[in-house]
KOLGU-4560 file (N, C-alpha, C; in nm, 3 decimals, padded with zeros to 5 digits):
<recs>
<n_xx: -18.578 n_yy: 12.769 n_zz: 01.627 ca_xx: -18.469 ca_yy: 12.850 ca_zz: 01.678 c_xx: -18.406 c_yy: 12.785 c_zz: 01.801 mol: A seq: 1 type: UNK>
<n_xx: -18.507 n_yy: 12.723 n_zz: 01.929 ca_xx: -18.467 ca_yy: 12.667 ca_zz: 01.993 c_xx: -18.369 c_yy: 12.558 c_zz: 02.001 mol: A seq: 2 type: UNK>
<n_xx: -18.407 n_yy: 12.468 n_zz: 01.862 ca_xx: -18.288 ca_yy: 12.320 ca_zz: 01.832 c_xx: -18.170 c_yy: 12.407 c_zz: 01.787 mol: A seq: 3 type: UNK>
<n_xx: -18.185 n_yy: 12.497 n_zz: 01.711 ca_xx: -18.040 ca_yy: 12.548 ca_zz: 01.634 c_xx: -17.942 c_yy: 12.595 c_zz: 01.745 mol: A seq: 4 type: UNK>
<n_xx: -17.993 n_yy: 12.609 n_zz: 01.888 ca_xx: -17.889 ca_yy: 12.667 ca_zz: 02.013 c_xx: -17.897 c_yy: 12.540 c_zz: 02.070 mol: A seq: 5 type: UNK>
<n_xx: -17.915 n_yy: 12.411 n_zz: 02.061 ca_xx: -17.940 ca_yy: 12.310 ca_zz: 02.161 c_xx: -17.790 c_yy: 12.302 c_zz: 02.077 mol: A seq: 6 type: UNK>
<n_xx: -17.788 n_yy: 12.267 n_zz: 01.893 ca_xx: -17.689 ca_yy: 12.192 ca_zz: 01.849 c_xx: -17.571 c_yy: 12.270 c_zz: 01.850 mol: A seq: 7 type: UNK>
<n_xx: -17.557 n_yy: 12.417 n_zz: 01.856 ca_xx: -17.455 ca_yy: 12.482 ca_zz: 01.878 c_xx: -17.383 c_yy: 12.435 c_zz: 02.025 mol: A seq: 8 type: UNK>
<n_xx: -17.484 n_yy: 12.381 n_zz: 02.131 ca_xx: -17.391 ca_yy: 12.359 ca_zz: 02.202 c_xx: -17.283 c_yy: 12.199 c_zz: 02.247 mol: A seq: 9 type: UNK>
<n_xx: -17.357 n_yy: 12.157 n_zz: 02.106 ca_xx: -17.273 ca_yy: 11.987 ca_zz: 02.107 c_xx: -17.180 c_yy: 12.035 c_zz: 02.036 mol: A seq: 10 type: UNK>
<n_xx: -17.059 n_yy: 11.931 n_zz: 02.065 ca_xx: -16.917 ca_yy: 11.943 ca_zz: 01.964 c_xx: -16.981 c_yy: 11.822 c_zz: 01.902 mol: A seq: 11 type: UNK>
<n_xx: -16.908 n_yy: 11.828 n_zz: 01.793 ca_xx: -16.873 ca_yy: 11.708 ca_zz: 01.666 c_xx: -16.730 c_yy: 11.593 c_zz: 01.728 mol: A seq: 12 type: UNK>
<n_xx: -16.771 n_yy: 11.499 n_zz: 01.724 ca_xx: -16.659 ca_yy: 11.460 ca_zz: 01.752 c_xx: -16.546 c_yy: 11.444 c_zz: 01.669 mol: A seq: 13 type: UNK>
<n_xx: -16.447 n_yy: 11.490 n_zz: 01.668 ca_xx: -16.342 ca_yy: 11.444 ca_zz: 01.557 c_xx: -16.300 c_yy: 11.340 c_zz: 01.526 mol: A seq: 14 type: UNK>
<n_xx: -16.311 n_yy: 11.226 n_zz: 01.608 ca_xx: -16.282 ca_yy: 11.098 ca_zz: 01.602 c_xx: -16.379 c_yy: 11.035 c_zz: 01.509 mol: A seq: 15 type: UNK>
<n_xx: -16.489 n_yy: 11.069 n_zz: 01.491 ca_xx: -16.563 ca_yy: 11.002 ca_zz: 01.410 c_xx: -16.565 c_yy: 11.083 c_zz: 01.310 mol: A seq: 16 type: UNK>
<n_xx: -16.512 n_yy: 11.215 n_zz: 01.252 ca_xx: -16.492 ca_yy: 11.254 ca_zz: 01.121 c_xx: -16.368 c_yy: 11.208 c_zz: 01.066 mol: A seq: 17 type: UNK>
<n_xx: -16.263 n_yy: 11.158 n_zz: 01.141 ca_xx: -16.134 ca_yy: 11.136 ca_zz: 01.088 c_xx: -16.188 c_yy: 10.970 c_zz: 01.088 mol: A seq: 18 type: UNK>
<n_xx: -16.269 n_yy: 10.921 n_zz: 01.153 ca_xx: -16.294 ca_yy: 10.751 ca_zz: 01.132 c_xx: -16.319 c_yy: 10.735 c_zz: 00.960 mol: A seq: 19 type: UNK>
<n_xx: -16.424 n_yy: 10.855 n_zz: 00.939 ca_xx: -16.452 ca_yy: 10.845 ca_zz: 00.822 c_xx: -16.395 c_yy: 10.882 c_zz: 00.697 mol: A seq: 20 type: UNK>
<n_xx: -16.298 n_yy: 10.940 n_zz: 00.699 ca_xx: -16.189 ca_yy: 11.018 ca_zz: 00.611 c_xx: -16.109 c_yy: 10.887 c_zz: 00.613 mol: A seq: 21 type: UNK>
<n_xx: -16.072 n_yy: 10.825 n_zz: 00.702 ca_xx: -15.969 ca_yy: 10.705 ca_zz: 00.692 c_xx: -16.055 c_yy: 10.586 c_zz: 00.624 mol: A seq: 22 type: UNK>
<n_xx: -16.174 n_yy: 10.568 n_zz: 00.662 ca_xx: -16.275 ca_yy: 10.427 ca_zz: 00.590 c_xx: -16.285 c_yy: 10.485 c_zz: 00.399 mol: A seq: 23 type: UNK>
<n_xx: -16.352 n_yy: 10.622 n_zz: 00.361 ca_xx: -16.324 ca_yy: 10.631 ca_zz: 00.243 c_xx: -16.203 c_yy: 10.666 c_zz: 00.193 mol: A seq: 24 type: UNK>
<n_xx: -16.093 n_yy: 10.669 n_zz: 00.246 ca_xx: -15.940 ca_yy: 10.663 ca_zz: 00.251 c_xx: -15.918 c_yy: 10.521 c_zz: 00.211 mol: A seq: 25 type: UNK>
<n_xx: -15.986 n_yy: 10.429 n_zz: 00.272 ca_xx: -15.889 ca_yy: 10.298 ca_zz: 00.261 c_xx: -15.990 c_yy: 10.233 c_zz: 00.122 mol: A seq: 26 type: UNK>
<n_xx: -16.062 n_yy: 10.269 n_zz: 00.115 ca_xx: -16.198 ca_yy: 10.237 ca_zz: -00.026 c_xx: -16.127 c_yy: 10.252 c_zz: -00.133 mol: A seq: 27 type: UNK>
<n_xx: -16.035 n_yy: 10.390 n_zz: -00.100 ca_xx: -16.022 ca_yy: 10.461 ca_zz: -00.260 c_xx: -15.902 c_yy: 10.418 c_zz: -00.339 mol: A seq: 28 type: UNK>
<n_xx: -15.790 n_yy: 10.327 n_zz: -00.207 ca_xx: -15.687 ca_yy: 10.287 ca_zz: -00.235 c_xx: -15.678 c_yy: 10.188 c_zz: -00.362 mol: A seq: 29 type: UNK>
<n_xx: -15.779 n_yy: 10.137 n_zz: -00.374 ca_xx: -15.821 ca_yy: 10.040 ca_zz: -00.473 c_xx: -15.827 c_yy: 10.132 c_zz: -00.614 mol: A seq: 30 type: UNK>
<n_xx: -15.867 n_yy: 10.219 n_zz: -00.659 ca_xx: -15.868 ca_yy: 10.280 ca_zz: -00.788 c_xx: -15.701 c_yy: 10.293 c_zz: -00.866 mol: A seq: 31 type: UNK>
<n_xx: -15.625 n_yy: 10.291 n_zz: -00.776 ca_xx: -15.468 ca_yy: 10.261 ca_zz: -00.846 c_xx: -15.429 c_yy: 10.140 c_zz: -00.812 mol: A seq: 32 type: UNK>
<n_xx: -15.433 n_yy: 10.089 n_zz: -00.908 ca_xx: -15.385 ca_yy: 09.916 ca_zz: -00.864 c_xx: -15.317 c_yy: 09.891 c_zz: -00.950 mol: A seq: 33 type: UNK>
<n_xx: -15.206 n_yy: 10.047 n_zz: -00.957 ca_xx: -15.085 ca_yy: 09.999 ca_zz: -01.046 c_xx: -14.948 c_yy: 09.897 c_zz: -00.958 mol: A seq: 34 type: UNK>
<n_xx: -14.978 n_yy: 09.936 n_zz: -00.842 ca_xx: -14.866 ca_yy: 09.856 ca_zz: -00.768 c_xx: -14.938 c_yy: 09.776 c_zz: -00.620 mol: A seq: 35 type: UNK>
<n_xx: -15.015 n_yy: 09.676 n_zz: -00.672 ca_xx: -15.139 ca_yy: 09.629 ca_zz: -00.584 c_xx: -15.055 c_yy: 09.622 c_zz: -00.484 mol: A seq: 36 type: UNK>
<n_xx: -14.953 n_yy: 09.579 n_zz: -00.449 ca_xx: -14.865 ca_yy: 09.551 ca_zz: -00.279 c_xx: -14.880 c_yy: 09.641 c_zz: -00.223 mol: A seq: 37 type: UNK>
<n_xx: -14.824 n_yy: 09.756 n_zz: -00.248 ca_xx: -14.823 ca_yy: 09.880 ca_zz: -00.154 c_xx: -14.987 c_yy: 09.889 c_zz: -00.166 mol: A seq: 38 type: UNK>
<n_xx: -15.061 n_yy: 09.909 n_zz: -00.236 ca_xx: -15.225 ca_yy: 09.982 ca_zz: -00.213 c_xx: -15.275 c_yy: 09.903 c_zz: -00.140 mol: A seq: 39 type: UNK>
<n_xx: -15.280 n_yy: 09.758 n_zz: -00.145 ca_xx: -15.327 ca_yy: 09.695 ca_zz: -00.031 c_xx: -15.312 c_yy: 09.704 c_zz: 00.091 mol: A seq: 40 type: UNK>
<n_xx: -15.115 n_yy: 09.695 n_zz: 00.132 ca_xx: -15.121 ca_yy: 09.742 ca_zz: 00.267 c_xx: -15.172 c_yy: 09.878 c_zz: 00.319 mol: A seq: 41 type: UNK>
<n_xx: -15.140 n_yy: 10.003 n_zz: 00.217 ca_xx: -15.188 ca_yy: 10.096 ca_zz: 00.270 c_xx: -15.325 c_yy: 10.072 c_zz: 00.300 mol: A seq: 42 type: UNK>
<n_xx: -15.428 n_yy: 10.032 n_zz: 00.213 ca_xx: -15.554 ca_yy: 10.017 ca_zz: 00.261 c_xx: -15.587 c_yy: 09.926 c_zz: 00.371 mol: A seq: 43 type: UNK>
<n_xx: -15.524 n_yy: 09.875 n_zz: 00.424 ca_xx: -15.519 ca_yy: 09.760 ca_zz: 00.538 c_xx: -15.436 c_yy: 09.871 c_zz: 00.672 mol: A seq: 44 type: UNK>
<n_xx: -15.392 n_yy: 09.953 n_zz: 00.670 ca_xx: -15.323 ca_yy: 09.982 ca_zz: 00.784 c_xx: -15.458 c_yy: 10.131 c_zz: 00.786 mol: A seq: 45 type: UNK>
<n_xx: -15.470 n_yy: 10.170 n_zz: 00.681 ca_xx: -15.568 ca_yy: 10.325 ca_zz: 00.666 c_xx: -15.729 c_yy: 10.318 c_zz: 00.745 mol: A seq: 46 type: UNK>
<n_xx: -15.767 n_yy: 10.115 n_zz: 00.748 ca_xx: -15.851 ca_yy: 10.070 ca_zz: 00.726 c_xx: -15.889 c_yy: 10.041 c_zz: 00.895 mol: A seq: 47 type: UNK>
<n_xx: -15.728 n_yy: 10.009 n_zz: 00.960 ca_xx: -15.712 ca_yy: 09.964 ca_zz: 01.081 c_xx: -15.730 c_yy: 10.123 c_zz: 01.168 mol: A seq: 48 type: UNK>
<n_xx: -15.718 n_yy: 10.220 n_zz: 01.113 ca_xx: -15.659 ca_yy: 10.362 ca_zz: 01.172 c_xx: -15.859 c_yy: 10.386 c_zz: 01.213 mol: A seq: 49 type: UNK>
<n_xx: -15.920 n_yy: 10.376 n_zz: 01.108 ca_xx: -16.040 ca_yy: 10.434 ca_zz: 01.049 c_xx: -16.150 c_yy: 10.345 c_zz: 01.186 mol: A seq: 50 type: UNK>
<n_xx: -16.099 n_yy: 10.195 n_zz: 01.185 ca_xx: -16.199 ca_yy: 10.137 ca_zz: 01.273 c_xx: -16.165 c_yy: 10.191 c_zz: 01.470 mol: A seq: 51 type: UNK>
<n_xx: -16.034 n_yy: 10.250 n_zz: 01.462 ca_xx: -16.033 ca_yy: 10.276 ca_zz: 01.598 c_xx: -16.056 c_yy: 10.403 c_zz: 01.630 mol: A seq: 52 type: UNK>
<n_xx: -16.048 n_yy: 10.505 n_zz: 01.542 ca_xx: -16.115 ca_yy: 10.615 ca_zz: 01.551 c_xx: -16.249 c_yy: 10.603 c_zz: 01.545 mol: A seq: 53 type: UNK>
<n_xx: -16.324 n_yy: 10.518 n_zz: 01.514 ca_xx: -16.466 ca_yy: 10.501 ca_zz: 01.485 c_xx: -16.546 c_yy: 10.466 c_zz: 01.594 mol: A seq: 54 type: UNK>
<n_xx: -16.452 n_yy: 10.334 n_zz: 01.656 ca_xx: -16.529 ca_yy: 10.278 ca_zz: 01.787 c_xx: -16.479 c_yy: 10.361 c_zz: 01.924 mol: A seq: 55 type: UNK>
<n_xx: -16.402 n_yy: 10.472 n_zz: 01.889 ca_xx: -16.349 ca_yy: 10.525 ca_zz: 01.989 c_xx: -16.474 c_yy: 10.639 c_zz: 02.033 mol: A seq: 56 type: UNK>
<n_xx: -16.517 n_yy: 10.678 n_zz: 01.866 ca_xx: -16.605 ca_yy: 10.796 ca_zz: 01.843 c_xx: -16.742 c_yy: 10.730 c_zz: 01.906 mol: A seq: 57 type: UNK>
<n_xx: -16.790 n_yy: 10.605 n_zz: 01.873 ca_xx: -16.901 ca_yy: 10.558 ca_zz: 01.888 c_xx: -16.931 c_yy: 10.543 c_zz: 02.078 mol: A seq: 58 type: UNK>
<n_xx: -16.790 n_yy: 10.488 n_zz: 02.146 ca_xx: -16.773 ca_yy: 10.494 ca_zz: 02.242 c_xx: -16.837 c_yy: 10.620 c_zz: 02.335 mol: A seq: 59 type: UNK>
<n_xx: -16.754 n_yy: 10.737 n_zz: 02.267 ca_xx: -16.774 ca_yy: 10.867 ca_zz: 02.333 c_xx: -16.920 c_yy: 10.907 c_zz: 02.325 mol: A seq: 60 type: UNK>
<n_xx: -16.991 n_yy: 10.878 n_zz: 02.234 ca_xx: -17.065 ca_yy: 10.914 ca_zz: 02.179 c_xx: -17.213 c_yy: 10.837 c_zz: 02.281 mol: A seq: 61 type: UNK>
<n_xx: -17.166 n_yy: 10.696 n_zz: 02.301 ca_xx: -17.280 ca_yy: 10.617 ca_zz: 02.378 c_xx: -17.271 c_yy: 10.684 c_zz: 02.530 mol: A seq: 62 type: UNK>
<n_xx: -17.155 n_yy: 10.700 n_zz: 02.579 ca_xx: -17.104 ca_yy: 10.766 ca_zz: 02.723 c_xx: -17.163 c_yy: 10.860 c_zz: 02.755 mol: A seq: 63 type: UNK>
<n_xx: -17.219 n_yy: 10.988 n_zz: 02.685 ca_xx: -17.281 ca_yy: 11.108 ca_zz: 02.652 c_xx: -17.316 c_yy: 11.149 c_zz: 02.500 mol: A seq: 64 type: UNK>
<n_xx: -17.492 n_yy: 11.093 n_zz: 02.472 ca_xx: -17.507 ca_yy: 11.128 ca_zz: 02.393 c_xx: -17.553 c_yy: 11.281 c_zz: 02.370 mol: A seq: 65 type: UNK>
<n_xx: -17.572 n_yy: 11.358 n_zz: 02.494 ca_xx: -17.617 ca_yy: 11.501 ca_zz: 02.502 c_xx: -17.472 c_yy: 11.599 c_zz: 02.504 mol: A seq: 66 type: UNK>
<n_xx: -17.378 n_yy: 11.553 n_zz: 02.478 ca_xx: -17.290 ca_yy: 11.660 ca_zz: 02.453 c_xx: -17.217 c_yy: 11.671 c_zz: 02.312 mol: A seq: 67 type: UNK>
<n_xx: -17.229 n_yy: 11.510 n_zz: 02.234 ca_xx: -17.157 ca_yy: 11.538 ca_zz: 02.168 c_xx: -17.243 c_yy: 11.497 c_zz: 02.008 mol: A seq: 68 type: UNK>
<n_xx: -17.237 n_yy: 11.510 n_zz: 01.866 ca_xx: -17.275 ca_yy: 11.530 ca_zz: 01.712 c_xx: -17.157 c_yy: 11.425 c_zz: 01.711 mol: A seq: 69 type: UNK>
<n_xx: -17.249 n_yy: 11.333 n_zz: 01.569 ca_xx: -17.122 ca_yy: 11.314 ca_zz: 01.512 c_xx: -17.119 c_yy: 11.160 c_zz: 01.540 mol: A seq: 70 type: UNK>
<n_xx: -17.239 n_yy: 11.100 n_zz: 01.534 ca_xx: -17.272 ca_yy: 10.954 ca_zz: 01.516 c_xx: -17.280 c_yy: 10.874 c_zz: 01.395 mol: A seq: 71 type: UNK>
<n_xx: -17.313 n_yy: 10.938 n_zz: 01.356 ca_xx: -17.375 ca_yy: 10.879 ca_zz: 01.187 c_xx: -17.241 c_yy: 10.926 c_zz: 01.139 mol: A seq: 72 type: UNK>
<n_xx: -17.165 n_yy: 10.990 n_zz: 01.142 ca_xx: -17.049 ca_yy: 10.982 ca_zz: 01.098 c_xx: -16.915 c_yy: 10.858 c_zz: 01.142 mol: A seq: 73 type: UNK>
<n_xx: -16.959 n_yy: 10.811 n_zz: 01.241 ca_xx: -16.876 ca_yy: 10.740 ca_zz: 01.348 c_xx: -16.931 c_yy: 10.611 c_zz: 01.267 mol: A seq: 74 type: UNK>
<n_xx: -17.054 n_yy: 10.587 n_zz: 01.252 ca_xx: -17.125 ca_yy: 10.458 ca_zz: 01.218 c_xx: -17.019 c_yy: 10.451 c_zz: 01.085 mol: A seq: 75 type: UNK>
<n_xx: -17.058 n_yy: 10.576 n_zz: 00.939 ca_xx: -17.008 ca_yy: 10.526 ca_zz: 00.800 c_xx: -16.903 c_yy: 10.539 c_zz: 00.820 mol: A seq: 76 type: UNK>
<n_xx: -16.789 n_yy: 10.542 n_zz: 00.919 ca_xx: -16.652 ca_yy: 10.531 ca_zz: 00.907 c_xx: -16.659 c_yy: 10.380 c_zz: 00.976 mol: A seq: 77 type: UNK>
<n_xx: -16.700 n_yy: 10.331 n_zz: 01.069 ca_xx: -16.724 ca_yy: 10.205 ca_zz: 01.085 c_xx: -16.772 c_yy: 10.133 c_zz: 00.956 mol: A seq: 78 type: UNK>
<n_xx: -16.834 n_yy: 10.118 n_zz: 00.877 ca_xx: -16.876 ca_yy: 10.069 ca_zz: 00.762 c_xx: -16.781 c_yy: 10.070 c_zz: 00.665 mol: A seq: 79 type: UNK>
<n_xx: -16.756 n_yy: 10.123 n_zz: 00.604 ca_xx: -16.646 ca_yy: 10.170 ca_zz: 00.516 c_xx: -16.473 c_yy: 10.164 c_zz: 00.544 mol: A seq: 80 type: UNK>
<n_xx: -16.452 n_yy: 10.149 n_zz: 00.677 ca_xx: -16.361 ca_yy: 10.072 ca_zz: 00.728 c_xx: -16.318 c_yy: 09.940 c_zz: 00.781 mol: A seq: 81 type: UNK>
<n_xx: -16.446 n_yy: 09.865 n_zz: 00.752 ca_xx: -16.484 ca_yy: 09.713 ca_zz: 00.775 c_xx: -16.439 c_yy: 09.663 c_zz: 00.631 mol: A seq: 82 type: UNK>
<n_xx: -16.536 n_yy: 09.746 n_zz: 00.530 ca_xx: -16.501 ca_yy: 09.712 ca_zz: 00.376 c_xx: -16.373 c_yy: 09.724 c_zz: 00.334 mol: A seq: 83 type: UNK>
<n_xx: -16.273 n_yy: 09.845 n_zz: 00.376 ca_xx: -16.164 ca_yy: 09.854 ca_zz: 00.332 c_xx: -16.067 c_yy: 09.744 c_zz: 00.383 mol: A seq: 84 type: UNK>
<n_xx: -16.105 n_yy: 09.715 n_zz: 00.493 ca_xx: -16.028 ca_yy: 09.577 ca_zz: 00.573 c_xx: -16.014 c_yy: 09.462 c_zz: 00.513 mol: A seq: 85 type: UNK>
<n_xx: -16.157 n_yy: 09.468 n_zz: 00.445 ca_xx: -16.171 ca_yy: 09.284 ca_zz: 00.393 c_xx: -16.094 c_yy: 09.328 c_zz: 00.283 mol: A seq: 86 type: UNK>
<n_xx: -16.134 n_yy: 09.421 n_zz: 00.186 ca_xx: -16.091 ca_yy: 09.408 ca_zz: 00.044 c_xx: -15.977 c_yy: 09.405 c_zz: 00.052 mol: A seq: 87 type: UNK>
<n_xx: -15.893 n_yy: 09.494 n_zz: 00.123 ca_xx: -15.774 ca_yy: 09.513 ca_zz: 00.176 c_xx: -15.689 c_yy: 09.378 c_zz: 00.180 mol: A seq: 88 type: UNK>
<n_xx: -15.727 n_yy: 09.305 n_zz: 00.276 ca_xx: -15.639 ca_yy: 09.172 ca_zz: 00.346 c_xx: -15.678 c_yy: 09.063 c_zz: 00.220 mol: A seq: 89 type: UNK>
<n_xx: -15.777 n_yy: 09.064 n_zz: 00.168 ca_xx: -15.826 ca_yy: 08.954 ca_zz: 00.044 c_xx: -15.707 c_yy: 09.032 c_zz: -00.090 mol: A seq: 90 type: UNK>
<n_xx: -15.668 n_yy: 09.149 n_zz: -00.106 ca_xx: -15.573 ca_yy: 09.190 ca_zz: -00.221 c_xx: -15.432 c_yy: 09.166 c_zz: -00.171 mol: A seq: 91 type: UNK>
<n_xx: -15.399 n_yy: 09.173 n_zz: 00.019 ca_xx: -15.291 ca_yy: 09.134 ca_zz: 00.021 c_xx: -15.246 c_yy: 09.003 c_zz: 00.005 mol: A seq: 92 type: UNK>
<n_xx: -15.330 n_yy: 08.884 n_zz: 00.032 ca_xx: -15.338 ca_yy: 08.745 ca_zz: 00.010 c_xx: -15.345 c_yy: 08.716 c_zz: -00.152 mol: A seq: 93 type: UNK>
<n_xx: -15.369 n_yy: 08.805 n_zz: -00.242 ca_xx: -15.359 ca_yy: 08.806 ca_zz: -00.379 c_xx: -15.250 c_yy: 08.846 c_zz: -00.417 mol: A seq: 94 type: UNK>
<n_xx: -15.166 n_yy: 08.922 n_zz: -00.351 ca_xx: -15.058 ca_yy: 08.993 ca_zz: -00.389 c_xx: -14.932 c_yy: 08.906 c_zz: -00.357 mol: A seq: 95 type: UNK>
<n_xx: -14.960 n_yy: 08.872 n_zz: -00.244 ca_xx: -14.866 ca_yy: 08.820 ca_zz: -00.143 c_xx: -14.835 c_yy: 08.668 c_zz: -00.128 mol: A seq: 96 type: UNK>
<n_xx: -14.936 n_yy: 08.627 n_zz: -00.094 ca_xx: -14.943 ca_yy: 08.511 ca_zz: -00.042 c_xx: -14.998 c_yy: 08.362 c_zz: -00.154 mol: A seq: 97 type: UNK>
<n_xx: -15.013 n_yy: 08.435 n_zz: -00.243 ca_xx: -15.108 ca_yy: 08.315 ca_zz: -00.351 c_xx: -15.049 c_yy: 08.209 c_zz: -00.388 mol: A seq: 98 type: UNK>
<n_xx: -15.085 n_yy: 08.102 n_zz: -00.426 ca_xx: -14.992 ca_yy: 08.018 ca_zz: -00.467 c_xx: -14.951 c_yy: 08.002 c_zz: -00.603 mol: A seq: 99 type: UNK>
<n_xx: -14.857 n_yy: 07.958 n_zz: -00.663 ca_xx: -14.814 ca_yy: 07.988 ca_zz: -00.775 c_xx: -14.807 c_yy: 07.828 c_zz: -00.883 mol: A seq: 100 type: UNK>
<n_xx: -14.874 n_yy: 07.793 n_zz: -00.951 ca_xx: -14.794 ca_yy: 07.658 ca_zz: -01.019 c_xx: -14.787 c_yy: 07.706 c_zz: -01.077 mol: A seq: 101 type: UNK>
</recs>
């Protein structure tokens, strides 16, 4: 009973739930790859959104870890926004940039 009033009194950080909404945001961009140009950049800009909400969250989070939830969420939006980055910039260099003979 005691932990269940310790965690009522941490907030969640939002920065690290929206890190993570933007990292499996930029993952999912990949399942329509009817018009790979646009899905790539979107997943490359969704991907860029996801890692600064993440290290912003992780930030807050190292500063005071007794006030605030919401690490392990901060981490898999860091993760999953690293992935969306690479796959991301490797489909825009496929899209974009390839060479052609």
């Amino acid at each position: 009973m005691q932990e269940t009033i310790k965690n009522q009194e941490k907030k969640v950080l939002s920065d690290s739930r929206n890190g993570m909404i933007c990292g499996i945001c930029s993952l999912n961009q990949f399942w329509s790859l009817s018009n790979i140009k646009v899905t790539s950049i979107a997943a490359v800009l969704i991907a860029i959104f996801g890692l600064i909400f993440s290290i912003k969250a992780k930030k807050m989070y190292k500063n005071a870890p007794s006030k605030y939830l919401g690490s392990g969420m901060a981490t898999a939006g860091l993760i999953t926004s690293i992935i969306g980055l690479v796959l991301g910039l490797f489909f825009v260099y496929y899209a974009f940039l390839r060479v052609r003979f």
